[in-house]
NULO-192349 format. One line per 10 residues: their letters; for each residue x, y, z of N, C-alpha, C, O. Coordinates in steps of 0.1 Angstrom, whole numbers, plus 5000, padded with zeros to 4 digits. Example, Ala and Ser with C-alpha at 12.3 -4.5 7.8 and 13.67 -1.06 7.14 Angstrom:
<nodes>
as> 5132,4943,5078,5123,4955,5078,5132,4967,5078,5142,4967,5085; 5128,4978,5071,5137,4989,5071,5129,5000,5079,5134,5011,5080
</nodes>
This chain:
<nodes>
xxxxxxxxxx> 8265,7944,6933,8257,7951,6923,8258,7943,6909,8269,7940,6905; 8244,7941,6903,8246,7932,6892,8253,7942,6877,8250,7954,6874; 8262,7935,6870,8272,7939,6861,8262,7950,6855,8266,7961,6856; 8249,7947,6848,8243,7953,6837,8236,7968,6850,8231,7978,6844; 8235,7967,6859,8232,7977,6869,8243,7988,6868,8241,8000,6866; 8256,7982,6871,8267,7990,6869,8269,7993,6860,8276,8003,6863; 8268,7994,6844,8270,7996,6838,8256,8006,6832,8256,8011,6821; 8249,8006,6839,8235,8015,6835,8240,8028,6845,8237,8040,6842; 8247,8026,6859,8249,8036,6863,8263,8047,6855,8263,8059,6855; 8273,8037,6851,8281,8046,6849,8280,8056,6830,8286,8065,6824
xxxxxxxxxx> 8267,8046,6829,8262,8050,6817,8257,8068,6819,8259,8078,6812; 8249,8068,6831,8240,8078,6836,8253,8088,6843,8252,8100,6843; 8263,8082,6850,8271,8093,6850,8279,8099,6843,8283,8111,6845; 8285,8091,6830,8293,8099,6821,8281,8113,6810,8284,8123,6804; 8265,8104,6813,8255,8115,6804,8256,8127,6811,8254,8137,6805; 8262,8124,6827,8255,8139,6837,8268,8148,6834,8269,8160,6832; 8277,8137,6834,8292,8148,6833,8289,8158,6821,8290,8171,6822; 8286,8148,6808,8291,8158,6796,8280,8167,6791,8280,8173,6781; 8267,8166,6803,8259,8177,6802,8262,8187,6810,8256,8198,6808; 8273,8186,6823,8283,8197,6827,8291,8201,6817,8290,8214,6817
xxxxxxxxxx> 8297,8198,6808,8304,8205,6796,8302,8218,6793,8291,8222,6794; 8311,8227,6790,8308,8240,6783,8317,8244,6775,8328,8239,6776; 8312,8255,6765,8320,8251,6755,8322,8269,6754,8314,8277,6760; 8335,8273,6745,8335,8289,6742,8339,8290,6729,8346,8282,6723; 8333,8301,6724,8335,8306,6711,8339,8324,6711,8338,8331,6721; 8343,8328,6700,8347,8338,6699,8352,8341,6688,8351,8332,6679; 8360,8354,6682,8362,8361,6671,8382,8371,6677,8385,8379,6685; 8386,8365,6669,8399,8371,6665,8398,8388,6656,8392,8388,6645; 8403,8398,6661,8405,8409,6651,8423,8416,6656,8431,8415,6666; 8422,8423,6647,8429,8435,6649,8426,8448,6654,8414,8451,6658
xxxxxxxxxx> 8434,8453,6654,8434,8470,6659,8422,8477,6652,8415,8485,6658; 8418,8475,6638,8410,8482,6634,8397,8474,6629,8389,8478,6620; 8396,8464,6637,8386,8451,6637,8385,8446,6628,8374,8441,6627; 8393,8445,6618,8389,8436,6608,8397,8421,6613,8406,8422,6620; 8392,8410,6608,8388,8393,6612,8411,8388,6612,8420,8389,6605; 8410,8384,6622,8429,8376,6614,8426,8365,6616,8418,8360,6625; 8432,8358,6606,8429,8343,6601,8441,8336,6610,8450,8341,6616; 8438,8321,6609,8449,8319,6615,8458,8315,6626,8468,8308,6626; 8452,8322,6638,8459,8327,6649,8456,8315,6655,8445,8309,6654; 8469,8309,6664,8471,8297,6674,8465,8297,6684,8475,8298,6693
xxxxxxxxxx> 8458,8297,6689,8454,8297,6701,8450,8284,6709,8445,8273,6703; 8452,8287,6728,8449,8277,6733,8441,8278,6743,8439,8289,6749; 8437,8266,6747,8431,8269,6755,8434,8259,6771,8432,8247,6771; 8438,8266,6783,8444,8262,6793,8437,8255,6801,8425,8255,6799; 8440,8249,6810,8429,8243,6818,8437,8243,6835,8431,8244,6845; 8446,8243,6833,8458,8242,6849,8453,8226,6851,8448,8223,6863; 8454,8217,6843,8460,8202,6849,8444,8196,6850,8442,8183,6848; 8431,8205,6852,8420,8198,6852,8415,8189,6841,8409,8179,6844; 8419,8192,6829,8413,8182,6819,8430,8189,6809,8437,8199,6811; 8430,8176,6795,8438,8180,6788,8436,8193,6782,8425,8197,6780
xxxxxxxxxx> 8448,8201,6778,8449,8213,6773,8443,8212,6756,8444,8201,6750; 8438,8224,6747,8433,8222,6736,8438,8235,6730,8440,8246,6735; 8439,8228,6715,8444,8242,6705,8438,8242,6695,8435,8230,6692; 8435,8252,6686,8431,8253,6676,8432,8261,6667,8439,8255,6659; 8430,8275,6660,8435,8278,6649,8419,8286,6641,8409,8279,6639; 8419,8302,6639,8410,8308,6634,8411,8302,6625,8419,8296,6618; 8396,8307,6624,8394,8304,6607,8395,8320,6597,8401,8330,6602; 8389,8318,6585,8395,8329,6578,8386,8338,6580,8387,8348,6573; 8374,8336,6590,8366,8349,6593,8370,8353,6609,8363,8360,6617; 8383,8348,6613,8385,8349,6625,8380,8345,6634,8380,8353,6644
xxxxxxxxxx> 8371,8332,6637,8362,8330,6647,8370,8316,6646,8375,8311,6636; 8370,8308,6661,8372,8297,6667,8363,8294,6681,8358,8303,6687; 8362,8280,6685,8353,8276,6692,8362,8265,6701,8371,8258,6696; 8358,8264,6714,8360,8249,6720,8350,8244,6726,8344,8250,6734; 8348,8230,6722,8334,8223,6732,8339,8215,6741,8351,8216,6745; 8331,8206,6745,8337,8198,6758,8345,8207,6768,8357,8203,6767; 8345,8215,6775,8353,8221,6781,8344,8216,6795,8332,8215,6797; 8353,8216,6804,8356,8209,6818,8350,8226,6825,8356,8236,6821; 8341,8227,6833,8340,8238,6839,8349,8243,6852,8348,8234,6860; 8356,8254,6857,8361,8259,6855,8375,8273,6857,8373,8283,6849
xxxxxxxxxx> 8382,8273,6862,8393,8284,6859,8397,8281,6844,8398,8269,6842; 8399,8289,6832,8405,8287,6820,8413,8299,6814,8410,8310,6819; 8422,8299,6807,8429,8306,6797,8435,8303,6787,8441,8293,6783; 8430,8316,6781,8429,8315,6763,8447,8324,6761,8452,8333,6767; 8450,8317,6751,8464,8323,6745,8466,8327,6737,8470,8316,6732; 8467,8335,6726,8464,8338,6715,8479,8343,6708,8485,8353,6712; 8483,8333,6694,8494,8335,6691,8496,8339,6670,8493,8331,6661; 8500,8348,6669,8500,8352,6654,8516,8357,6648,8524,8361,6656; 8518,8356,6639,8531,8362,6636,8525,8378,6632,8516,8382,6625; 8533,8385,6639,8533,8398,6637,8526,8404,6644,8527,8417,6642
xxxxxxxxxx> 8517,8400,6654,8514,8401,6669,8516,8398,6683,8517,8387,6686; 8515,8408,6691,8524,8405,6705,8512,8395,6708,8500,8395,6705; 8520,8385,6717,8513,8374,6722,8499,8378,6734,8502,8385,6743; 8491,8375,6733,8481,8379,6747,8472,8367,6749,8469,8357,6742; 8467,8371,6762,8460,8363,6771,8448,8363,6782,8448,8368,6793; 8439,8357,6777,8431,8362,6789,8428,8350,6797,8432,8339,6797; 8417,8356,6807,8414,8342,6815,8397,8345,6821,8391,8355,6818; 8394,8337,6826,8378,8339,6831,8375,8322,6836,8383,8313,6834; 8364,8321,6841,8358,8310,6850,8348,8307,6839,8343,8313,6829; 8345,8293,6843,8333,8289,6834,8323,8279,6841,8327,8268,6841
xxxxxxxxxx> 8309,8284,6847,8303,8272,6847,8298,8264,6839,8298,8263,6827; 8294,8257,6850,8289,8240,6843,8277,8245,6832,8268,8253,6832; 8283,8235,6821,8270,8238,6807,8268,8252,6805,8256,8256,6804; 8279,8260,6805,8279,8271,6805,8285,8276,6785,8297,8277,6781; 8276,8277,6778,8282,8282,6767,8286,8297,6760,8279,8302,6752; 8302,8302,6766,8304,8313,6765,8309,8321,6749,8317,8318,6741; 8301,8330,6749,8307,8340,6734,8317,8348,6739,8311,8355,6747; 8326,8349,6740,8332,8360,6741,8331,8368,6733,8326,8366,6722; 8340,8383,6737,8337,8393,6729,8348,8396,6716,8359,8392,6719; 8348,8401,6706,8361,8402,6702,8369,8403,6708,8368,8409,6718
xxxxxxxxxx> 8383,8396,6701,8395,8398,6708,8404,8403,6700,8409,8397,6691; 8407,8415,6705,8416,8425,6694,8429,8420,6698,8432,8417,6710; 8441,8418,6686,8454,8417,6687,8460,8429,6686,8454,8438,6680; 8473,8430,6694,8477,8444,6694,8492,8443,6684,8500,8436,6690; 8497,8448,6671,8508,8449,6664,8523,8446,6674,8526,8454,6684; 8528,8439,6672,8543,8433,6681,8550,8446,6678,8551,8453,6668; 8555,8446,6692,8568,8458,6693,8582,8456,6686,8591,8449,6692; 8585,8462,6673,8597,8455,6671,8609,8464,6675,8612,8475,6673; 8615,8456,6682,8629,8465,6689,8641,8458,6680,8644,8446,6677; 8646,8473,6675,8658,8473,6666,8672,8478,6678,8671,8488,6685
xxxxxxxxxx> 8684,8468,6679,8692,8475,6683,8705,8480,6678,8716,8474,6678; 8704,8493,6675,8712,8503,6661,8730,8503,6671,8733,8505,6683; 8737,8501,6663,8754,8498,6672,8759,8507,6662,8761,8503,6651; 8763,8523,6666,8767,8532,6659,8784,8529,6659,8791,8534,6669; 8788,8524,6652,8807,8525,6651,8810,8536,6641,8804,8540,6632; 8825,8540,6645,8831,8551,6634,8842,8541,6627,8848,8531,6630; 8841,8548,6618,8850,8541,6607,8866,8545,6614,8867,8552,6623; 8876,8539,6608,8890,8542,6608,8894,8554,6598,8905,8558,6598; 8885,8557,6592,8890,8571,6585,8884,8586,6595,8891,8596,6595; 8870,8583,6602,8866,8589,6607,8870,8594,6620,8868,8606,6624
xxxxxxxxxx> 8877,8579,6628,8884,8585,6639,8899,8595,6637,8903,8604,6645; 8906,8592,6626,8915,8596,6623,8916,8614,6618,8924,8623,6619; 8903,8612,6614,8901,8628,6615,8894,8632,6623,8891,8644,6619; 8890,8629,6632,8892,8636,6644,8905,8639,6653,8908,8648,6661; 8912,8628,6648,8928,8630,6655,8938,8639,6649,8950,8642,6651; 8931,8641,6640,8942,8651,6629,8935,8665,6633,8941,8675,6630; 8924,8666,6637,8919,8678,6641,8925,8688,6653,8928,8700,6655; 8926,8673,6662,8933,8678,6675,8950,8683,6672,8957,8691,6678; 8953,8674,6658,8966,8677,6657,8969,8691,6649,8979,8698,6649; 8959,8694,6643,8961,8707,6635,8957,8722,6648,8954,8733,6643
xxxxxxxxxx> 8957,8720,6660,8953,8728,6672,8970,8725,6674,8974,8735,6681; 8978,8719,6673,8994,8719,6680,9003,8730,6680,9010,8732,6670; 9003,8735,6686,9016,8751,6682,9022,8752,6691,9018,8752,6702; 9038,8753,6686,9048,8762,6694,9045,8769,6701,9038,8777,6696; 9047,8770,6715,9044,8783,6722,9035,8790,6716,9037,8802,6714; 9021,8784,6709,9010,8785,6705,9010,8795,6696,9001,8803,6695; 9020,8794,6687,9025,8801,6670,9031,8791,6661,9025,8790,6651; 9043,8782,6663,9045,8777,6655,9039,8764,6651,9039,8756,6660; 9033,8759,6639,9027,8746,6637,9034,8734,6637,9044,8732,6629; 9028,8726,6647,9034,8715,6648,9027,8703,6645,9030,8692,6650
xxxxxxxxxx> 9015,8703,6634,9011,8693,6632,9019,8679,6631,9012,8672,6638; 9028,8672,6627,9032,8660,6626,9037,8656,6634,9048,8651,6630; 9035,8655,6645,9034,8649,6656,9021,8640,6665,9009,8642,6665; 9027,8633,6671,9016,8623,6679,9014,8622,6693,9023,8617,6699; 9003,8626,6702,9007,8617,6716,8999,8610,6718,8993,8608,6729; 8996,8605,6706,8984,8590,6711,8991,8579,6704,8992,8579,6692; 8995,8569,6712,8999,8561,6707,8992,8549,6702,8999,8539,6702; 8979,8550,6699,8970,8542,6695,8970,8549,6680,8970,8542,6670; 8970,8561,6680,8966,8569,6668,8960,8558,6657,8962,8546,6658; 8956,8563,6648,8948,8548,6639,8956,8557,6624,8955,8569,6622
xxxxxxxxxx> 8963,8547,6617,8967,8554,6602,8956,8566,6597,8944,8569,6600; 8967,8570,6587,8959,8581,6578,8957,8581,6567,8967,8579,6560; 8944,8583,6561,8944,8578,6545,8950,8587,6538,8953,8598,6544; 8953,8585,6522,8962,8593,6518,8955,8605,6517,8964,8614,6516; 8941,8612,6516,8934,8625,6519,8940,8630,6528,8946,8640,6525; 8940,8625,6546,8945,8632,6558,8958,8635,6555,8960,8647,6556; 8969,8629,6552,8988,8633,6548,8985,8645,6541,8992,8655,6544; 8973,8646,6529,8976,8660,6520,8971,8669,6528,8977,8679,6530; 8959,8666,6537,8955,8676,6547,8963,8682,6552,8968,8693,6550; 8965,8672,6563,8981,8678,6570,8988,8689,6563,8990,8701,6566
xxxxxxxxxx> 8992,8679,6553,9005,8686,6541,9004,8703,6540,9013,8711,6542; 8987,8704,6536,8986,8718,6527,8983,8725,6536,8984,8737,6532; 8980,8725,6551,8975,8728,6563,8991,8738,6570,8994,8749,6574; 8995,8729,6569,9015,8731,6573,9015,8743,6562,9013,8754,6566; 9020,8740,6545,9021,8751,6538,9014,8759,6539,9022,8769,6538; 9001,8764,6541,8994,8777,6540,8994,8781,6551,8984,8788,6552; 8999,8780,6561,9001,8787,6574,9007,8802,6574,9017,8805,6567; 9001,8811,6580,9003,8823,6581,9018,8823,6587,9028,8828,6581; 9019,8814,6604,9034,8811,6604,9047,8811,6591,9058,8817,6591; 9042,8801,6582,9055,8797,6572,9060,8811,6564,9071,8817,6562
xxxxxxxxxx> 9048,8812,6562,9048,8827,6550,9056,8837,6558,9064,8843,6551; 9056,8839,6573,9058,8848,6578,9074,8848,6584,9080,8857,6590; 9078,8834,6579,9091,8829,6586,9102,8829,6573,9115,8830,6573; 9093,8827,6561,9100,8824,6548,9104,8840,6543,9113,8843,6535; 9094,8851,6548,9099,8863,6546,9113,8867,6551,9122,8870,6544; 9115,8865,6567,9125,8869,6574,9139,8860,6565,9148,8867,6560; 9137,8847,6563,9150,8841,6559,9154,8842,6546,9166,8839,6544; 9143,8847,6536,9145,8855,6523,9153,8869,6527,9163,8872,6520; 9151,8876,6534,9156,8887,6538,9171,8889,6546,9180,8898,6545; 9170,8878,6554,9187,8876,6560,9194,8870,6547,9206,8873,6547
xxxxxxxxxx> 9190,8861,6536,9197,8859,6528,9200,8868,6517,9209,8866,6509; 9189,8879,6517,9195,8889,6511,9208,8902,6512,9215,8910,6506; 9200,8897,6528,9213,8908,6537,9227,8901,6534,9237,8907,6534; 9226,8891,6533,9239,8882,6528,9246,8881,6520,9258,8879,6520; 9234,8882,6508,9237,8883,6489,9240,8869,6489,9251,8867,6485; 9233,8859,6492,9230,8848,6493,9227,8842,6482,9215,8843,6480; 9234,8834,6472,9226,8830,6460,9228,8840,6450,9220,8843,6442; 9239,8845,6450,9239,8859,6439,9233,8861,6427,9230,8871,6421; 9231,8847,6423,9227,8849,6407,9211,8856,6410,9205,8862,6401; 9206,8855,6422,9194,8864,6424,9191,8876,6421,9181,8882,6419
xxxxxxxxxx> 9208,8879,6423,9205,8896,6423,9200,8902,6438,9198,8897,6449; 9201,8916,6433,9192,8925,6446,9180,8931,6446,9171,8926,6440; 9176,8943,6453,9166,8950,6449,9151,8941,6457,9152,8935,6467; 9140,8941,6449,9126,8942,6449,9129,8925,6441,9126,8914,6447; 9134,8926,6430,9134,8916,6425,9142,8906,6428,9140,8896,6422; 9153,8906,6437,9159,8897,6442,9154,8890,6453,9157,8878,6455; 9147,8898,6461,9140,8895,6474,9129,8885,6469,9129,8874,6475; 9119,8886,6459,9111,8880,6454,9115,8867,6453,9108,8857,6455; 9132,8866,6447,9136,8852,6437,9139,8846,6453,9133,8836,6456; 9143,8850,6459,9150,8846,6469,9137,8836,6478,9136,8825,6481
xxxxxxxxxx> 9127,8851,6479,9114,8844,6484,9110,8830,6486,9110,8821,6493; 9107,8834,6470,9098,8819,6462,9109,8807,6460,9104,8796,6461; 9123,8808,6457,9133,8799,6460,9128,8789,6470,9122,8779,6467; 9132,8796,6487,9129,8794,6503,9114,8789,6500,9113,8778,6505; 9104,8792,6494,9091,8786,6496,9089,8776,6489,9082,8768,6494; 9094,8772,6475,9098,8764,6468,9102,8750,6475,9096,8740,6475; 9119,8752,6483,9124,8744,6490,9116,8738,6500,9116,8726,6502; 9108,8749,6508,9095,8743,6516,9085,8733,6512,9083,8722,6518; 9081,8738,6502,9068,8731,6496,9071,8712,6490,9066,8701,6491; 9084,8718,6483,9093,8700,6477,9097,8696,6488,9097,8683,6487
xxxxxxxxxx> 9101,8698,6498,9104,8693,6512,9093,8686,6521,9092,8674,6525; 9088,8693,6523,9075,8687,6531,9064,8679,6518,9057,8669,6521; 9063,8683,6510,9049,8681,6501,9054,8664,6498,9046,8655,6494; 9068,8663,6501,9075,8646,6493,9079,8639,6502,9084,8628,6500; 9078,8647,6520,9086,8640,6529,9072,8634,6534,9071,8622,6537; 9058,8646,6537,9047,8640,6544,9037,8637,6535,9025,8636,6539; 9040,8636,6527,9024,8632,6513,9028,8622,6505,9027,8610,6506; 9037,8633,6493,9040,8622,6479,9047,8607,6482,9045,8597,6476; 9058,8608,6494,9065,8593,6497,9054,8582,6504,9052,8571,6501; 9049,8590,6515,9040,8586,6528,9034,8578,6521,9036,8566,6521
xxxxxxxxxx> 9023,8584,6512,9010,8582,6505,9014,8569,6494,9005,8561,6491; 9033,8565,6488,9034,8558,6479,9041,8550,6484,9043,8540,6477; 9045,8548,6495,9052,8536,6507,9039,8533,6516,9038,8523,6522; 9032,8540,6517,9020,8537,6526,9021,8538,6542,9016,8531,6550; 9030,8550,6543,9037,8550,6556,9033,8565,6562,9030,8575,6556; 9034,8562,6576,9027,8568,6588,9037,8586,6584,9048,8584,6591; 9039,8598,6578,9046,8608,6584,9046,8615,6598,9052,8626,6598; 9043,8613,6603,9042,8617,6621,9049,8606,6627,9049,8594,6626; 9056,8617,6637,9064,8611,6646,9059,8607,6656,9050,8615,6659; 9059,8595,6664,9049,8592,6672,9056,8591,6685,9066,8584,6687
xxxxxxxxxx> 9049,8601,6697,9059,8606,6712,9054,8593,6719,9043,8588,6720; 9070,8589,6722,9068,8574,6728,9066,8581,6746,9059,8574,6752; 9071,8589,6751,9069,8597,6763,9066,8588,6778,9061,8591,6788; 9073,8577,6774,9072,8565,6781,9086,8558,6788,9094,8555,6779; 9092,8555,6800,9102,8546,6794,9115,8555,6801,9115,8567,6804; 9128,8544,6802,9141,8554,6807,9145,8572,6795,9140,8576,6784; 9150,8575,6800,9154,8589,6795,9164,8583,6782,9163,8587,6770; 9173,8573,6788,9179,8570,6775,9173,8562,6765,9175,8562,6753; 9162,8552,6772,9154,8540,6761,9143,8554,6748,9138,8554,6737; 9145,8563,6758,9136,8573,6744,9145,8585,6738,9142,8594,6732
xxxxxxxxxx> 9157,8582,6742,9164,8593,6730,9166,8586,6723,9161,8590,6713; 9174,8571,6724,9177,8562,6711,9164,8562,6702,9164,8564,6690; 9152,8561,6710,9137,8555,6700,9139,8565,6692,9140,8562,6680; 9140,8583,6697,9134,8595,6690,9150,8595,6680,9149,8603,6670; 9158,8590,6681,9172,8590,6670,9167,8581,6659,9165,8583,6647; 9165,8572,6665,9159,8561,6653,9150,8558,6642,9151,8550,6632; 9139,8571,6651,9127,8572,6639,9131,8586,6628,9123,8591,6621; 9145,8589,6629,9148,8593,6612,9154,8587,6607,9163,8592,6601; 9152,8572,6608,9158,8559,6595,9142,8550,6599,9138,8541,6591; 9135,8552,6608,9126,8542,6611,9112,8547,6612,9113,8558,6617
xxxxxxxxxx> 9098,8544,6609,9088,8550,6608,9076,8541,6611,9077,8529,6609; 9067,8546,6614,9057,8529,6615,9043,8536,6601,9038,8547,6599; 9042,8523,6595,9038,8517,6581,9021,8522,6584,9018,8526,6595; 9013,8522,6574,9001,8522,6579,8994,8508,6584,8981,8508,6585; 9000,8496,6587,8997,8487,6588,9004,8488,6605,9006,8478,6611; 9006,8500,6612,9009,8504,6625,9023,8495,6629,9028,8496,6640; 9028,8489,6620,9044,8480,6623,9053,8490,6620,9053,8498,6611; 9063,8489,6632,9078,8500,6627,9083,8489,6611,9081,8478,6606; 9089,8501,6608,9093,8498,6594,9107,8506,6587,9109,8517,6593; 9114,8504,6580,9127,8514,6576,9117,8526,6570,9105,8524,6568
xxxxxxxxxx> 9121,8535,6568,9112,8548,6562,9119,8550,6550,9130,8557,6550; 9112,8544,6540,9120,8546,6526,9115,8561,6522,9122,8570,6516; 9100,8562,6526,9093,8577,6519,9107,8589,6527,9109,8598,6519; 9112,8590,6535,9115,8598,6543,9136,8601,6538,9143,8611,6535; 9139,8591,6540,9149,8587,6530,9153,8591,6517,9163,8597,6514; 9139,8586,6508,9143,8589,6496,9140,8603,6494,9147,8610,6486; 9127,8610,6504,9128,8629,6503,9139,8634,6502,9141,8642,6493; 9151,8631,6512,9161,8643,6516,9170,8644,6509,9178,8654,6508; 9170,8634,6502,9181,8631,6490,9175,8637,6477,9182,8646,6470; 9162,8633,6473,9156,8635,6461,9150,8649,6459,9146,8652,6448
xxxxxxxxxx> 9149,8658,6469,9145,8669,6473,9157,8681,6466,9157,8692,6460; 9166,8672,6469,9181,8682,6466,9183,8688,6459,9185,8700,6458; 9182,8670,6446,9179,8672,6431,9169,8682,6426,9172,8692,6420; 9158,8680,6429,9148,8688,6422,9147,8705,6423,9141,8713,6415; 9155,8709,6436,9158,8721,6439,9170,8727,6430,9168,8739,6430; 9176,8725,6425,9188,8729,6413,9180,8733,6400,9185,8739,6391; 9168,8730,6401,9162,8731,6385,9158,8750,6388,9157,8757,6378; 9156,8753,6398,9148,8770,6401,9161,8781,6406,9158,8792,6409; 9177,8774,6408,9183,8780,6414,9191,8786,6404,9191,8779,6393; 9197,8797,6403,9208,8799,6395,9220,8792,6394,9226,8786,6403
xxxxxxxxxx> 9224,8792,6375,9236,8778,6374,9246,8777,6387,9250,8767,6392; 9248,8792,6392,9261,8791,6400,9261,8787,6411,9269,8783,6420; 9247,8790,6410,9244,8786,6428,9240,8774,6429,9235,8773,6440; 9240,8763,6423,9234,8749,6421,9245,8739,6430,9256,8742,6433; 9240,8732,6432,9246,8722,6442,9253,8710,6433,9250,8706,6422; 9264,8706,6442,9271,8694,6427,9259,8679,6438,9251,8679,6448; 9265,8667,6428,9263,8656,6439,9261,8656,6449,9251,8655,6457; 9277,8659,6449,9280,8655,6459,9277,8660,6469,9276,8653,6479; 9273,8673,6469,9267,8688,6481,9250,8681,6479,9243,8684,6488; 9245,8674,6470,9232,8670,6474,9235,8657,6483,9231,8657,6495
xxxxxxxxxx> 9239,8650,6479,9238,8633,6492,9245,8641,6504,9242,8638,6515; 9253,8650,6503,9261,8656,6518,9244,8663,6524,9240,8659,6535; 9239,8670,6519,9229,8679,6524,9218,8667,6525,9210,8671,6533; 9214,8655,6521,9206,8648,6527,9210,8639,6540,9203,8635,6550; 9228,8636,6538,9233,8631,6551,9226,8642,6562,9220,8637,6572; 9228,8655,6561,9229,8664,6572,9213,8662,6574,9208,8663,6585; 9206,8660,6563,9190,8663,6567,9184,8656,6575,9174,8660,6581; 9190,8640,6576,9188,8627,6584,9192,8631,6596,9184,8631,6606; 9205,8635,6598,9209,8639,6615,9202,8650,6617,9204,8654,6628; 9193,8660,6611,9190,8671,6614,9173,8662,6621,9168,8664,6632
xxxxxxxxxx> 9170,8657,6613,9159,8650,6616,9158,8642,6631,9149,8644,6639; 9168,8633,6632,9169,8631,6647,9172,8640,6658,9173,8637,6670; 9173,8651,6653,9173,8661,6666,9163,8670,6665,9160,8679,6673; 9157,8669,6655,9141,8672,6659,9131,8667,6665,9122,8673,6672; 9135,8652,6661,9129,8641,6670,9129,8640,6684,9121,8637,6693; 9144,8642,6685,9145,8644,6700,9136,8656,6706,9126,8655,6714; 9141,8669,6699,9132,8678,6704,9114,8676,6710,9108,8679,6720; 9111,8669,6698,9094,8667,6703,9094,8658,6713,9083,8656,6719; 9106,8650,6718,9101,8641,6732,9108,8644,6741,9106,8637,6751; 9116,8653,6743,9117,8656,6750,9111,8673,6757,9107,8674,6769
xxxxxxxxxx> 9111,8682,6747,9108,8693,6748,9093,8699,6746,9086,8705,6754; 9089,8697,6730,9079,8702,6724,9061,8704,6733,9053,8714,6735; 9061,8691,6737,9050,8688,6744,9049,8700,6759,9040,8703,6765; 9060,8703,6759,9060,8708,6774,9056,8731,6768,9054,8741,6775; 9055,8728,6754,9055,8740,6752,9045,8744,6738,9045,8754,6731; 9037,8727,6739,9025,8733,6730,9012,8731,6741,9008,8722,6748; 9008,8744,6739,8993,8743,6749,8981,8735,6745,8972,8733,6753; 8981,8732,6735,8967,8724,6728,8973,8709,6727,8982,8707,6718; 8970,8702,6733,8975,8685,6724,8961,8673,6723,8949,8675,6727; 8965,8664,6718,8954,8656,6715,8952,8645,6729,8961,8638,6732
xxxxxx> 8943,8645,6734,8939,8642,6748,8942,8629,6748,8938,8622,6739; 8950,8624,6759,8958,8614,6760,8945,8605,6758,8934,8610,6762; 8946,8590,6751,8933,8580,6754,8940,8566,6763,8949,8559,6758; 8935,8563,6775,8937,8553,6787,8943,8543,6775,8939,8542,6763; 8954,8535,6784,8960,8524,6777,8954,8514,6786,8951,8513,6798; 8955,8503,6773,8948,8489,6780,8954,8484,6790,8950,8474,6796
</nodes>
């Protein structure tokens, strides 16, 4: 075939192809039809001819020509709209309008991670612990059986603290031992009568209030240390009497490290002092009878301690619900 023949034919078949061509146009909206500028779209072909993109304009309308007839799909991509897609056939020299194409607003998925604070779990645990009683009368708040327990800020120790003093129990225990001390003539410079029972009272509640208010608050809160004893309830019979001997010289910090217990220490001693100022001259304590009565208050202390690990738990009905160890 002569060259200028072939070249007249392939002339006449590239005219027939690209009068096969078809081309699509259309319009971009929203939900409430107004025009979105902008939007990426493409247009697909699956491998028949190259793929093509283009980009609304600002009245939302885009076009493609030359399009290869046909399986096709359109893509449609915006910020702040979920991506969509359509698809449709196209014949030959076929020039399609489509219809609007509404975008639908993107789903935005938030995923919200509710955590509790360290003050927040702790009062929950102090909740459980203000439920602790003696053969379900005496209060036993300062005690632990969670050995995770998380510190307490210095608000929870006063909680504690004022929770313990205003107890119907204390009032009701501090009457009786005002009363055997009167039967005793206990403290004479008190006197007797109506009015001796009173001095005697408020003395014993006095001694309460400076005792506890300096052993679980005022020291705790100014050493920064844990007042609750924490039931190790773990372990040989003897590896936990020494522990429960130990923690009335030893305490763990709010930084959850055992530590010497200075707040605890300097109470039993300092407690002594301050009780001489409400007592009568005669009945006042020398020194020496105060460091002796803090010696005794330290060993008194370790056999309370013992008490709560070995005993206590077995005879409070409410405790704070064991949490699984790792």
């Amino acid at each position: 075939m002569p060259k200028t023949t072939r070249l007249i034919l392939l002339l006449v078949l590239a005219h027939l192809a690209l009068c096969q061509q078809a081309s699509i146009t259309g319009t971009v909206v929203d939900a409430t039809g107004a025009s979105v500028a902008h939007v990426e779209i493409k247009l697909l072909l699956d491998g028949r001819a190259p793929d093509q993109t283009t980009h609304s304009s600002d009245d939302g309308e885009f076009s493609f020509s030359d399009v290869a007839p046909g399986p096709y799909r359109l893509s449609f991509n915006a910020k702040g709209f979920a991506l969509q897609t359509i698809a449709g056939n196209l014949q030959a020299a076929e020039t399609l309008d489509l219809p609007p194409t509404a975008l639908a607003v993107e789903k935005l998925t938030t995923e919200l991670t509710v955590t509790q604070t360290q003050a927040e779990i702790a009062e929950a645990q102090i909740k459980a612990e203000e439920k602790q009683r003696l053969i379900g009368i005496a209060p036993n708040f300062f005690v632990t059986y969670d050995h995770n327990a998380v510190p307490l800020t210095v608000q929870q120790k006063a909680e504690l603290t004022w929770k313990t003093l205003l107890d119907p129990y204390v009032f009701i225990t501090n009457g009786i031992g005002a009363g055997i001390e009167q039967a005793r003539n206990a403290n004479k410079g008190f006197g007797q009568g109506a009015q001796g029972y009173g001095k005697r009272y408020g003395a014993d509640y006095a001694d309460f209030v400076i005792a506890l208010g300096f052993d679980k608050f005022v020291m705790p809160a100014l050493f920064k240390q844990d007042p609750r004893y924490f039931y190790k309830g773990t372990g040989t019979r003897n590896s936990r009497f020494w522990y429960a001997v130990s923690r009335s010289v030893i305490c763990q910090g709010d930084n959850k490290q055992a530590q010497f217990c200075y707040s605890s220490i300097i109470s039993r001693f300092g407690t002594g002092f301050l009780s001489n100022y409400y007592y009568p001259h005669a009945d006042r304590d020398t020194t020496a009878q105060v460091i002796e009565g803090g010696a005794i208050s330290i060993g008194a202390s370790a056999a309370v301690n013992l008490f709560e690990e070995f005993l206590a738990r077995k005879i409070t009905p409410k405790l704070l619900p064991k949490r699984p160890q790792p």
